[in-house]
C-alpha positions as CSV (number, residue, x, y, z in Angstrom):
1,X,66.4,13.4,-30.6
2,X,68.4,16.1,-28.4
3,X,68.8,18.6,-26.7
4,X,69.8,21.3,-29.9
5,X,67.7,17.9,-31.7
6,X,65.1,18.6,-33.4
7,X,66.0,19.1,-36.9
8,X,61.7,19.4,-37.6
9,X,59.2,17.8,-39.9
10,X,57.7,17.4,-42.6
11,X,56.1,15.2,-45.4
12,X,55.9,15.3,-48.9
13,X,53.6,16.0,-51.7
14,X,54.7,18.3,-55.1
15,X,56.6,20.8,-53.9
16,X,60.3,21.5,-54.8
17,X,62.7,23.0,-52.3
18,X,65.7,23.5,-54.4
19,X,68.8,25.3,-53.8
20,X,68.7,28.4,-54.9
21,X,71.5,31.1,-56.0
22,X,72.3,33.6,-54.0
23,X,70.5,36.3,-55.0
24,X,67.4,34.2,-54.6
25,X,64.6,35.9,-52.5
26,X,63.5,35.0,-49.0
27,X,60.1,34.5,-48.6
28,X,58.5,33.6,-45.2
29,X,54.8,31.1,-45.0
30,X,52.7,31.7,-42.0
31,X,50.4,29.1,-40.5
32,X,48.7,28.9,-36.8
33,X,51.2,26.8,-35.6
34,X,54.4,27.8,-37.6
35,X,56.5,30.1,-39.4
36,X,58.8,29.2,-42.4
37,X,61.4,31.0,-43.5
38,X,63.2,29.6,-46.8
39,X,65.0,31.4,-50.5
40,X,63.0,28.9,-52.4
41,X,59.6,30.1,-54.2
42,X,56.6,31.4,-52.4
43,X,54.1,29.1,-53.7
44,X,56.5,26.2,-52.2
45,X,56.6,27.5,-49.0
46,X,52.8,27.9,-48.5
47,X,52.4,23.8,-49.7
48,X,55.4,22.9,-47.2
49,X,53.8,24.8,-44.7
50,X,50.3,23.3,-45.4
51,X,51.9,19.7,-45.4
52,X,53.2,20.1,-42.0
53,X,49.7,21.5,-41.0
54,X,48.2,18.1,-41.9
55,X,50.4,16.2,-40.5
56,X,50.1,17.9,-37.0
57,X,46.6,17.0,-37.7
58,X,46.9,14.0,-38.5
59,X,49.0,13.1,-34.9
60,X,46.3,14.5,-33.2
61,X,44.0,11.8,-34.9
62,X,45.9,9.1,-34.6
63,X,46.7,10.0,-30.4
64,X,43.4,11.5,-29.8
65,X,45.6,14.5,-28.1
66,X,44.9,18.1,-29.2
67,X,47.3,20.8,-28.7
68,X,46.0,24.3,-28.6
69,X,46.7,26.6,-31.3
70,X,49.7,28.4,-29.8
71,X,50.3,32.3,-30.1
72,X,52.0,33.8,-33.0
73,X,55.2,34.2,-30.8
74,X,55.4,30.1,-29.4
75,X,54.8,28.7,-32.5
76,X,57.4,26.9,-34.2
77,X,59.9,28.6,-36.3
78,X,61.7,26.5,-39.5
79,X,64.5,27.6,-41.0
80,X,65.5,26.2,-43.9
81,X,69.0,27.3,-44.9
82,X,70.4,25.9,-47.7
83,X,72.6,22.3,-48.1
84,X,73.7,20.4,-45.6
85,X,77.0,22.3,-45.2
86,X,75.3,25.6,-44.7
87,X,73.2,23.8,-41.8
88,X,76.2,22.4,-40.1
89,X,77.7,26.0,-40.4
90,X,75.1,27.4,-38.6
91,X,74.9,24.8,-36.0
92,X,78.8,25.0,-35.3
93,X,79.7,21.1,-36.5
94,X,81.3,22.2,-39.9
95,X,82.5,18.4,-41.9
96,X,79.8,16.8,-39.4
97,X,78.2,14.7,-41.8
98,X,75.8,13.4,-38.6
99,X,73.7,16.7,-38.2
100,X,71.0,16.5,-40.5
101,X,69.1,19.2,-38.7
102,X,68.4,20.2,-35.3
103,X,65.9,21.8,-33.4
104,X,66.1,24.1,-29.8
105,X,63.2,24.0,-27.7
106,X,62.9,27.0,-25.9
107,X,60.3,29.2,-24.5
108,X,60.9,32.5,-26.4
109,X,60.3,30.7,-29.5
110,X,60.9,27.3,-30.4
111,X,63.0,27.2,-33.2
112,X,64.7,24.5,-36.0
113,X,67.0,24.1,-38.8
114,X,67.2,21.9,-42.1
115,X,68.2,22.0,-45.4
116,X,66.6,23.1,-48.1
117,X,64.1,20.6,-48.9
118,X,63.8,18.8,-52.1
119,X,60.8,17.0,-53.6
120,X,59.8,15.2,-56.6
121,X,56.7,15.6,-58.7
122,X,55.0,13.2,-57.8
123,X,52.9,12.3,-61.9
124,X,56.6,12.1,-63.6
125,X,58.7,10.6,-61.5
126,X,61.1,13.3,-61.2
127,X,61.6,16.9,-60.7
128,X,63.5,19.7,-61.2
129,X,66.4,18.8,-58.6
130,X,66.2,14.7,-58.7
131,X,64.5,12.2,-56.7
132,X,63.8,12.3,-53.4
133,X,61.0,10.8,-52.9
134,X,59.0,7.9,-54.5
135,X,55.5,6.8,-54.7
136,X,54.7,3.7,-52.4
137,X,51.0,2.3,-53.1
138,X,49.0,5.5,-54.2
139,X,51.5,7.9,-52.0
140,X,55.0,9.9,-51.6
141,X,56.7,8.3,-48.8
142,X,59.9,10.6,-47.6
143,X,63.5,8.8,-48.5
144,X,65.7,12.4,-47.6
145,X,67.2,11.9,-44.4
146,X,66.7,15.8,-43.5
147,X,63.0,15.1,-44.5
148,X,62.9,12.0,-41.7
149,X,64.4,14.1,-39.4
150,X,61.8,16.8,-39.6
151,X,59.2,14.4,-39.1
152,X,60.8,12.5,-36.2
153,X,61.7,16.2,-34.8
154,X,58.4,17.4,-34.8
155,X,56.9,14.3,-33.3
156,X,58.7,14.8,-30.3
157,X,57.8,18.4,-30.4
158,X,53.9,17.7,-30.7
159,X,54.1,14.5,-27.7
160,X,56.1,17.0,-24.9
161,X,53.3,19.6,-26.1
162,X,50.3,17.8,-25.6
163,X,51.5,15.7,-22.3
164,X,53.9,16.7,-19.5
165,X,54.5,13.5,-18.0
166,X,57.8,11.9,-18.6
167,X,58.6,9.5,-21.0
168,X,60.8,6.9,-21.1
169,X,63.9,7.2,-23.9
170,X,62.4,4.0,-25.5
171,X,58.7,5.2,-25.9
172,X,59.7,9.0,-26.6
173,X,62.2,8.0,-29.7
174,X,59.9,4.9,-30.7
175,X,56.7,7.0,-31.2
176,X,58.6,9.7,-32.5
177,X,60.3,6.9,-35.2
178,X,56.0,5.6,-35.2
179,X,54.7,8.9,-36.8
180,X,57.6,9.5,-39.4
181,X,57.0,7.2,-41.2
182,X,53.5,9.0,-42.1
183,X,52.7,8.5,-46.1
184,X,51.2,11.4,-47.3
185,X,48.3,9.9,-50.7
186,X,47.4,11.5,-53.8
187,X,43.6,11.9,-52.7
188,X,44.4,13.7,-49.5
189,X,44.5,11.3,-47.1
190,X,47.4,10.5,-44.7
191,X,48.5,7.1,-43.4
192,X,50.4,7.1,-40.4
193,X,52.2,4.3,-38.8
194,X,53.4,2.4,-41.7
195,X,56.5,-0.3,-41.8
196,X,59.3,2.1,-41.0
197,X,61.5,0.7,-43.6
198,X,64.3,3.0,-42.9
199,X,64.6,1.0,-39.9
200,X,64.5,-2.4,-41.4
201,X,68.2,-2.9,-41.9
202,X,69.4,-1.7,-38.4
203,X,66.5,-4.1,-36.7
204,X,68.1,-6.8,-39.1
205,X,72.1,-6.2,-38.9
206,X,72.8,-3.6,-36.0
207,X,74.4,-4.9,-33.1
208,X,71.1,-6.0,-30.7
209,X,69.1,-4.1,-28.1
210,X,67.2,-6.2,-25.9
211,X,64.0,-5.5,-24.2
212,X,65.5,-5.4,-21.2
213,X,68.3,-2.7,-22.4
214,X,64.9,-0.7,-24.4
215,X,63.3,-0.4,-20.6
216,X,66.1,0.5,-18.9
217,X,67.9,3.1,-20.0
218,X,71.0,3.1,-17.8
219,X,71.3,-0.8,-18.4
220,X,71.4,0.2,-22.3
221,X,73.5,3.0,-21.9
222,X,76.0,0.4,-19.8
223,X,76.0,-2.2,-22.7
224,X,76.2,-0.1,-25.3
225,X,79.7,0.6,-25.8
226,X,80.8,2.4,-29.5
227,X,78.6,-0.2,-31.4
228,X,76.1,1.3,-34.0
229,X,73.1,-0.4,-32.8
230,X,69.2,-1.1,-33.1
231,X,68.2,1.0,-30.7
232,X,66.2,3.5,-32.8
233,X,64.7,0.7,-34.6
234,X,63.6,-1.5,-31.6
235,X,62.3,1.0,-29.8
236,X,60.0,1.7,-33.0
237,X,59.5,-1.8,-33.2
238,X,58.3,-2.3,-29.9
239,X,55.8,0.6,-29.9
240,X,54.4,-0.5,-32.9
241,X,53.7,-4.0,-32.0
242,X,52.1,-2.9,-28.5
243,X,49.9,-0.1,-30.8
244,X,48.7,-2.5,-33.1
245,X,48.6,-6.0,-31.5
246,X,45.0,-6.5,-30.0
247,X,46.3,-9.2,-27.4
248,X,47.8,-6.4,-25.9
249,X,45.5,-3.6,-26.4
250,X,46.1,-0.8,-23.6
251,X,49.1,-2.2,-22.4
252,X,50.9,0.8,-24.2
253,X,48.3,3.5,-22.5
254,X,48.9,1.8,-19.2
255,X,52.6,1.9,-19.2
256,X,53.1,5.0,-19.8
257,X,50.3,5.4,-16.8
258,X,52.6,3.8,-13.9
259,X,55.7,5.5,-15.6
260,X,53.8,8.9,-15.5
261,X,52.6,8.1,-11.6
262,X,56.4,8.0,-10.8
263,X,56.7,4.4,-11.2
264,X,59.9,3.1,-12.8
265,X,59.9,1.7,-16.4
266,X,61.2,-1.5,-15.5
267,X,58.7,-2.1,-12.7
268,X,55.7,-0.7,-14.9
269,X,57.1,-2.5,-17.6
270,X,56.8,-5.8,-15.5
271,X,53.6,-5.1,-14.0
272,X,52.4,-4.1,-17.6
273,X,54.0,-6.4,-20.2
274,X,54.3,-9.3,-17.5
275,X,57.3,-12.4,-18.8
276,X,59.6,-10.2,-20.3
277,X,61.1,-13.0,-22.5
278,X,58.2,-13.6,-23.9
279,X,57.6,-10.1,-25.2
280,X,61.3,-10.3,-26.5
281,X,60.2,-13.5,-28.5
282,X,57.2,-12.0,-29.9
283,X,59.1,-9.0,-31.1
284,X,61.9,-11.0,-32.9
285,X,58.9,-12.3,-35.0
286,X,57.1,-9.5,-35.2
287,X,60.1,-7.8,-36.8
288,X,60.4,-10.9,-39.4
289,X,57.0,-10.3,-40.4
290,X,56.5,-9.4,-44.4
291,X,53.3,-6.8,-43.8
292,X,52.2,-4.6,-41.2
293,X,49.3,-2.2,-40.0
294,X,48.9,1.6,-40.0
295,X,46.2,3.8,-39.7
296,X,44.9,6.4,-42.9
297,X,43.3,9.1,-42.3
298,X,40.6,10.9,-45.2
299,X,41.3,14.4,-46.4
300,X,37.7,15.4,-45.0
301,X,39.4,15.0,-41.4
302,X,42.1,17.2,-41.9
303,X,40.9,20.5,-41.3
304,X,43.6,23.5,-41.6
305,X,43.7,27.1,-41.2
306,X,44.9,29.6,-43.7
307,X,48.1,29.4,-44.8
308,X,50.0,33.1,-45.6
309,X,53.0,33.7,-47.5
310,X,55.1,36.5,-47.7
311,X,58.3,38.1,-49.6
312,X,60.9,39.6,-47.2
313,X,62.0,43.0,-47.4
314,X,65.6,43.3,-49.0
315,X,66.9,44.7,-45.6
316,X,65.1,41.7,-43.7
317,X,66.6,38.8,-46.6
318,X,70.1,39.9,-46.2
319,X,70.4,40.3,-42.3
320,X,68.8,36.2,-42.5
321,X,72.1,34.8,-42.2
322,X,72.8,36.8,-38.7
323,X,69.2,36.0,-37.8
324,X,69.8,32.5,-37.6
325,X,72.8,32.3,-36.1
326,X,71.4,34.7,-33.6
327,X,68.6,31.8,-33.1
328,X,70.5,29.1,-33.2
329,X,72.5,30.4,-30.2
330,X,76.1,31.4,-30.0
331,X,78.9,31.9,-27.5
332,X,80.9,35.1,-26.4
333,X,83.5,35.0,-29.1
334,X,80.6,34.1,-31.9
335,X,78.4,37.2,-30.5
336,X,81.3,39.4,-31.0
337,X,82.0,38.7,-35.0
338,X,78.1,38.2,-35.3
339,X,77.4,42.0,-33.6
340,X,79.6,43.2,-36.5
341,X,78.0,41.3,-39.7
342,X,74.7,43.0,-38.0
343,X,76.2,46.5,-38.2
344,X,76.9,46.4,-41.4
345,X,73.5,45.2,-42.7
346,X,71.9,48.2,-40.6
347,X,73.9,50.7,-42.2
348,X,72.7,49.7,-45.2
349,X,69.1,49.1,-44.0
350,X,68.9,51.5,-41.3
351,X,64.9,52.2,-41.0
352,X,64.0,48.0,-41.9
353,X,62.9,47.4,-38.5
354,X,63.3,43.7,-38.7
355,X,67.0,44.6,-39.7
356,X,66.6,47.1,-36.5
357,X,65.3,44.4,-34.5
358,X,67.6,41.7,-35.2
359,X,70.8,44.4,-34.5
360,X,69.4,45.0,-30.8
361,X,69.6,41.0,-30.7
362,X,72.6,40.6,-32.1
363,X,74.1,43.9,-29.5
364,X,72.3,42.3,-26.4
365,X,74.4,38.6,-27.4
366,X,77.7,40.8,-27.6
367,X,77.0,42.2,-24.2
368,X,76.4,45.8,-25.5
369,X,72.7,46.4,-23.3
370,X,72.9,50.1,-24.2
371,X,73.5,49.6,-27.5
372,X,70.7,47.2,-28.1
373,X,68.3,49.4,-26.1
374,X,68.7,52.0,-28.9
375,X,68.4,50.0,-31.6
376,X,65.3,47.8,-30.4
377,X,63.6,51.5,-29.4
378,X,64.3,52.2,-33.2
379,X,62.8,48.9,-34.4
380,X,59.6,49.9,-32.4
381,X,59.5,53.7,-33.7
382,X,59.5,52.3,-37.0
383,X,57.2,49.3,-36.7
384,X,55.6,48.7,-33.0
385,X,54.6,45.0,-34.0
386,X,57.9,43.1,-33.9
387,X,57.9,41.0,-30.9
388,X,61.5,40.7,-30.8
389,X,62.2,44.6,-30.6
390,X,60.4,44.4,-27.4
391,X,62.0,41.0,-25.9
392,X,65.7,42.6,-26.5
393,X,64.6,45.6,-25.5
394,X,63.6,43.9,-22.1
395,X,66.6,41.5,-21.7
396,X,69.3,44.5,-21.8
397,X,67.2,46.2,-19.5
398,X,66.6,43.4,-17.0
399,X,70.3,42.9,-17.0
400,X,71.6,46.3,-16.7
401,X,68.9,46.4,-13.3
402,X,70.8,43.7,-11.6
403,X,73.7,45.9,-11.5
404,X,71.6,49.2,-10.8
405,X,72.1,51.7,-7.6
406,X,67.9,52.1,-7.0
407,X,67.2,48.4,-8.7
408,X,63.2,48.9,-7.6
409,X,63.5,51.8,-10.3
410,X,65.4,49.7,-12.5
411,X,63.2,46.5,-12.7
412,X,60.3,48.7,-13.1
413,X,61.7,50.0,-16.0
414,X,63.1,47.4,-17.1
415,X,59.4,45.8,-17.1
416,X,58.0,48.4,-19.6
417,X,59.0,46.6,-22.8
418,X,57.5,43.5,-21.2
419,X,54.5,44.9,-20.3
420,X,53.9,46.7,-23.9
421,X,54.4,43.2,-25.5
422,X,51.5,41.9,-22.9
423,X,49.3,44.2,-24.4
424,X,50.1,43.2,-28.2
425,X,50.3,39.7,-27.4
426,X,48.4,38.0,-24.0
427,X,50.2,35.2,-23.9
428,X,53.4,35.6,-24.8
429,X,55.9,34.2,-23.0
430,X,58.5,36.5,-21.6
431,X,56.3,39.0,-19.9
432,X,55.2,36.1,-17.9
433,X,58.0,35.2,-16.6
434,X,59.8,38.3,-16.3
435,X,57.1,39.5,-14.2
436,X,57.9,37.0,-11.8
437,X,61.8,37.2,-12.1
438,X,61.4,40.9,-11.7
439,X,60.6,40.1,-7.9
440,X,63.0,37.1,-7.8
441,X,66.3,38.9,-9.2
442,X,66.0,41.0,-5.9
443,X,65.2,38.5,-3.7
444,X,61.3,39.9,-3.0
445,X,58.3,37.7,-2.5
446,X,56.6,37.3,-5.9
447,X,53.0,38.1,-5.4
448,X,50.4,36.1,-6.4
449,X,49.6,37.0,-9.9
450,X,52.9,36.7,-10.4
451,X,53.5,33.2,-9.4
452,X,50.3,32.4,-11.4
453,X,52.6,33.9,-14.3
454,X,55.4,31.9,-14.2
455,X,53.5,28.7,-14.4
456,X,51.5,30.0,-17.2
457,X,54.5,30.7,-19.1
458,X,55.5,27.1,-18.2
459,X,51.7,25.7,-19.6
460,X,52.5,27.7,-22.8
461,X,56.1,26.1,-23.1
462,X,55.9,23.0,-21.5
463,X,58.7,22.1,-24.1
464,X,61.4,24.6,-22.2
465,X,62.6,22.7,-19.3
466,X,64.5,25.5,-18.1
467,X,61.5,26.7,-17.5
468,X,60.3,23.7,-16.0
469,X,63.0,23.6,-13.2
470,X,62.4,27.1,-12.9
471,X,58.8,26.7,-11.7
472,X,59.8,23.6,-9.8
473,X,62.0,25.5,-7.5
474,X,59.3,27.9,-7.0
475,X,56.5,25.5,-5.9
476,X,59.0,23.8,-3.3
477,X,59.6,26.8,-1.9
478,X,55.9,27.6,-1.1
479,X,56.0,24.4,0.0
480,X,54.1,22.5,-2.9
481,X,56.7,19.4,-3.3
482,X,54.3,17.1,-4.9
483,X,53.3,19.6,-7.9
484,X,56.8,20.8,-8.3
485,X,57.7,17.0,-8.9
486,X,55.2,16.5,-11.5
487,X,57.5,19.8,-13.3
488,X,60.8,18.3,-12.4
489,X,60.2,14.1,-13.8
490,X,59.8,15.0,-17.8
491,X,63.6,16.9,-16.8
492,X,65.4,14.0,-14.9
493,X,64.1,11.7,-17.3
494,X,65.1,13.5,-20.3
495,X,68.2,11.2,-21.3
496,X,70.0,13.9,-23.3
497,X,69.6,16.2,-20.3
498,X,73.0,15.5,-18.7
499,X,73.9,17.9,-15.6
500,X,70.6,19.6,-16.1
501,X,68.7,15.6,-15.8
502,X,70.7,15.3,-12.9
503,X,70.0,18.2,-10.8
504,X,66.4,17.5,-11.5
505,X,66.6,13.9,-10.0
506,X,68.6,15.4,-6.9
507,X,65.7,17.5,-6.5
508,X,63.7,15.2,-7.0
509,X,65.0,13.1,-4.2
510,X,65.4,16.4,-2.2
511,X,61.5,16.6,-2.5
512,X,60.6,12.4,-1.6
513,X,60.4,12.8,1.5
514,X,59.2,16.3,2.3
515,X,55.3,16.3,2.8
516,X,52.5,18.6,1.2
517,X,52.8,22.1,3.2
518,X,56.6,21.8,4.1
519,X,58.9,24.1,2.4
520,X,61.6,23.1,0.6
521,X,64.2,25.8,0.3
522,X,66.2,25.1,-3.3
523,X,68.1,28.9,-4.5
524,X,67.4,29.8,-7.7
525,X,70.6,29.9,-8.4
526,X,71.2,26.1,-9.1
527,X,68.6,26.3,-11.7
528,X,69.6,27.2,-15.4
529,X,66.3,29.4,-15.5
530,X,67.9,31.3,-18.3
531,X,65.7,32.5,-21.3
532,X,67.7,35.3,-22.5
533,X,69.5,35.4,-25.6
């Protein structure tokens, strides 16, 4: 749902995610598209992360969109940290009971958060924790908020991934609310789009959201007031009776068509839907009805790769706790305690390079670019396949070369642990685009490669709209408006995208009436291009 949103996905199926003490090992599960870490037991971890597997699968089924298998570095990274309390310690809303999770989409790793999941076994009815689940005609169907959240999170995650055209609030949160409700069956099989029934009371007893309000975002936004409300469950509502009602089979396709050609939602909704009030009327007793339809999938179509698990090393397990708050992003006067708790660990650890590697972070947040130099150069020395060693290694750099007497010798430098990652790993992001900010920072002409770079980086991470804006400003500047446009709509109509949406839409407008060839001049410097950190 926003911004830090995300809190990720999942389903369910005999595992148990309990909390565990705290001397509990940490054990991390490895699969092509994410990473896991967790204290709970190993065998746990590799069915969580096989569950998650299946039900990207599954999505891609069900949408008939594939999304490539990312590289190691830009898959998605789970974190799952303990209760509810420890989550909204991390995320900075301590006594917040309304964070459940969250997740930060960002191009140097995507990353979320949740709570230690729990599950029931699903033969006996109960399991070593309590119940959190219960079997629904043959299946385990998710009841833990957290869990909902992971699979709503995800959703959104897979949809931005697989299309860069904009979606409307409405159709972005109501397919999202579509696929977690996924059922995950005894024999394998996995039925998606099912009754949402964790909706059914706010459709029933929330204050109202008309169709009108679901279309039109600012109009809803207007109305809204401090109401809870059944906007979550409308918009569900409504993309599951356009999905599944075969009088108006390819509307849903077709919307999102004229929304995606830059039309507005209410005048593609009009053009789409036609009488409006009759589609309200039809929804009122579509959401009355007692049964509804969903799609199941058979085990023999779910096709996953190899799932590995792994136990952390002791130095690696007890720097966690700075690693995720490193991840989950912190401010100047959170860098500066957090730089200290990472000190301690690497005297204790002081060859780990993971340890090694999450100190030169931890230095590089504080503002110490020297001190984070050494310490990534350390990480390397002692293991040169840690992504990160090279990333931090690269950010002090690139920031002590802004600030350099001879910066062409600086950014050259300051390239080398950029262009050692490009040889471990092709398509990781950040040499990408620090290639092309290396020309940028000192206001050169970025050559051709390295324009091509940028927008890679952008292909790989279409999820970072940082880096979306960041590649928009580019192509209007070599006079591309109508490309950069097709970068800069998913950001103004991201509703949770506040000064950020609205920069986007001023360009945007900047960009309307400038035609193909014509450069549009937009400084860098009113974009938030920022990656670092």
């Amino acid at each position: 749902m926003l911004t830090r949103f995300l809190a990720l996905l999942l389903a369910a199926i005999v595992m148990v995610f309990a909390s565990q003490p705290a001397a509990a090992k940490w054990h991390k599960a490895e699969s092509d598209r994410f990473v896991i870490y967790s204290n709970s037991e190993e065998s746990d971890l590799a069915d969580f992360a096989e569950m998650l597997e299946r039900y990207h699968v599954a999505m891609e089924l069900e949408s008939g969109r594939q999304v490539a298998v990312p590289s190691p570095s830009n898959r998605l990274t789970i974190f799952l940290v303990g209760s509810i309390d420890d989550l909204q310690d991390i995320y900075g809303a301590k006594g917040r009971s309304s964070v459940a999770g969250f997740y930060i989409p960002r191009a140097n790793g995507s990353v979320a958060f949740a709570p230690n999941i729990r599950f029931r076994q699903p033969d006996s009815g109960r399991g070593r924790i309590g119940t959190r689940y219960q079997r629904s005609a043959g299946g385990i169907a998710p009841l833990n908020r957290s869990v909902r959240i992971l699979l709503h999170e995800y959703a959104h995650h897979f949809l931005i991934s697989s299309a860069r055209h904009a979606m409307p609030r409405w159709l972005s949160e109501g397919a999202a609310e579509y696929f977690s409700s996924a059922r995950f069956n005894d024999d394998g099989s996995i039925d998606i789009g099912l009754p949402n029934n964790s909706r059914a009371w706010e459709i029933s007893q929330a204050a109202p959201v008309s169709v009108p309000e679901l279309l039109d975002y600012e109009l809803y936004r207007d109305n809204r007031g401090n109401r809870y409300d059944a906007y979550y469950g409308r918009s569900w509502l409504l993309f599951h009776y356009l999905r599944f009602n075969p009088e108006r089979a390819g509307q849903l396709a077709q919307y999102w068509q004229y929304v995606a050609q830059g039309a507005d939602s209410m005048e593609a909704a009009q053009a789409v839907f036609g009488d409006l009030d009759a589609l309200e009327s039809e929804l009122r007793a579509y959401g009355r009805e007692r049964s509804m339809a969903g799609m199941r999938f058979a085990s023999n179509r779910i096709r996953i790769g190899s799932i590995k698990t792994s136990e952390l090393s002791e130095g690696h397990a007890a720097m966690m706790q700075v690693i995720m708050r490193s991840k989950s992003g912190v401010n100047e006067e959170e860098a500066a305690a957090l730089v200290e708790d990472a000190r301690r660990v690497a005297e204790r650890f002081p060859g780990d390079a993971h340890v090694l590697a999450a100190l030169a972070e931890a230095e590089y947040d504080a503002g110490f670019d020297d001190a984070a130099i050494e310490a990534a150069n350390r990480a390397i020395v002692a293991d040169p396949g840690i992504p990160n060693a090279y990333v931090q290694q690269g950010y002090a750099l690139f920031r002590k070369a802004k600030s350099a007497d001879d910066s062409a010798e600086a950014f050259d430098r300051a390239m080398g642990p950029f262009q050692s990652l490009n040889a471990i790993e092709a398509d990781h992001t950040q040499p990408l685009i620090y290639y092309y900010r290396s020309f940028a920072a000192r206001g050169l002409p970025a050559p051709e490669d390295a324009r091509f770079a940028l927008e890679r980086a952008s292909q790989l991470a279409p999820f970072d709209k940082n880096l979306s804006m960041e590649v928009a400003v580019m192509l209007a500047n070599e006079g591309k408006p109508r490309i950069a446009e097709i970068f800069l709509r998913p950001v103004a109509a991201d509703p949770h995208g506040r000064t950020r949406a609205a920069a986007a839409q001023a360009m945007l407008d900047e960009l309307a009436n400038a035609s193909d060839g014509s450069v549009v001049r937009i400084r860098v410097s009113e974009v938030d291009g920022s990656e670092e950190g």
